[in-house]
N, C-alpha and C positions, 0 to 999 in steps of 0.2 A: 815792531817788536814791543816797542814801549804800550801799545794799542793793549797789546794782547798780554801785558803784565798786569797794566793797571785795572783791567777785566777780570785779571784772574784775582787782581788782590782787592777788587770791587764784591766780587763773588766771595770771597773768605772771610769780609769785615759781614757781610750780610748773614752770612753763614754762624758765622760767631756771635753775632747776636742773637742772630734766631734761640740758637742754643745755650745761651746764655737766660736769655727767658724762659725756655723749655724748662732749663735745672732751677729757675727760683718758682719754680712753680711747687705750693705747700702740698702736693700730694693729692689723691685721691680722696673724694667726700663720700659721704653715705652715701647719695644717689648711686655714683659711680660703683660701689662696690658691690650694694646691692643688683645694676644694672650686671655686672661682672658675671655675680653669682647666680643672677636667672638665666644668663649666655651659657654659662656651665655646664648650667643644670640641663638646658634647651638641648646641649651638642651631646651632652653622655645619654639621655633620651633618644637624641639623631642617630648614635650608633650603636644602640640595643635594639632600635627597631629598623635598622638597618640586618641588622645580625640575624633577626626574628626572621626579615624577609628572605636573606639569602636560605638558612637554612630549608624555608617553606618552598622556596624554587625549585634546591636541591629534592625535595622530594616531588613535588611535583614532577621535575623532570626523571624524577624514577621512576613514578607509575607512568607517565606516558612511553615510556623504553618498553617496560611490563606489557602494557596494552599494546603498543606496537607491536611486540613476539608476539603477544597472542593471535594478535589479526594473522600475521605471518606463519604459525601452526595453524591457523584452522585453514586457512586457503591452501596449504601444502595438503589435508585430510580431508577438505572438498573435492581436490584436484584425484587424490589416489581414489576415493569414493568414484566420483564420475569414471577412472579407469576403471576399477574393478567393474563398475555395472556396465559399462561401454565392453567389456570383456564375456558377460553373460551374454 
């Protein structure tokens, strides 16, 4: 039991420091903020042309719906053709 305290308050002294360095840290530099704002810029690009794309699917897969009826009317107006003349 005492194993398994002193691990746990092994783990929290570690932990405490970590975090304790973490918050004396002065902040963010121009690299960083700059590096920031081209991420930004990079992900609102990523999902305009993400958007561009869905949209151009969506129609995509309307014309091929389109063209798929089509094929499907003219094979039904093949079909009645070849009976009518099969009927001559």
């Amino acid at each position: 039991m005492q194993k398994i305290l002193r691990t746990i308050g092994s783990f929290a002294a570690v932990a405490l420091f970590v975090f304790i360095l973490a918050g004396c840290h002065g902040g963010p530099n121009e690299d960083q903020l700059k590096m920031l704002e081209e991420t930004k810029s990079a992900a609102l690009s990523a999902e305009s042309s993400q958007s561009d794309c869905q949209s151009e699917k969506a129609n995509l897969e309307s014309q091929v719906a389109k063209a798929k009826q089509k094929v499907a009317d003219l094979k039904q107006e093949k079909a009645d053709v070849s009976k009518r003349l099969s009927a001559m």
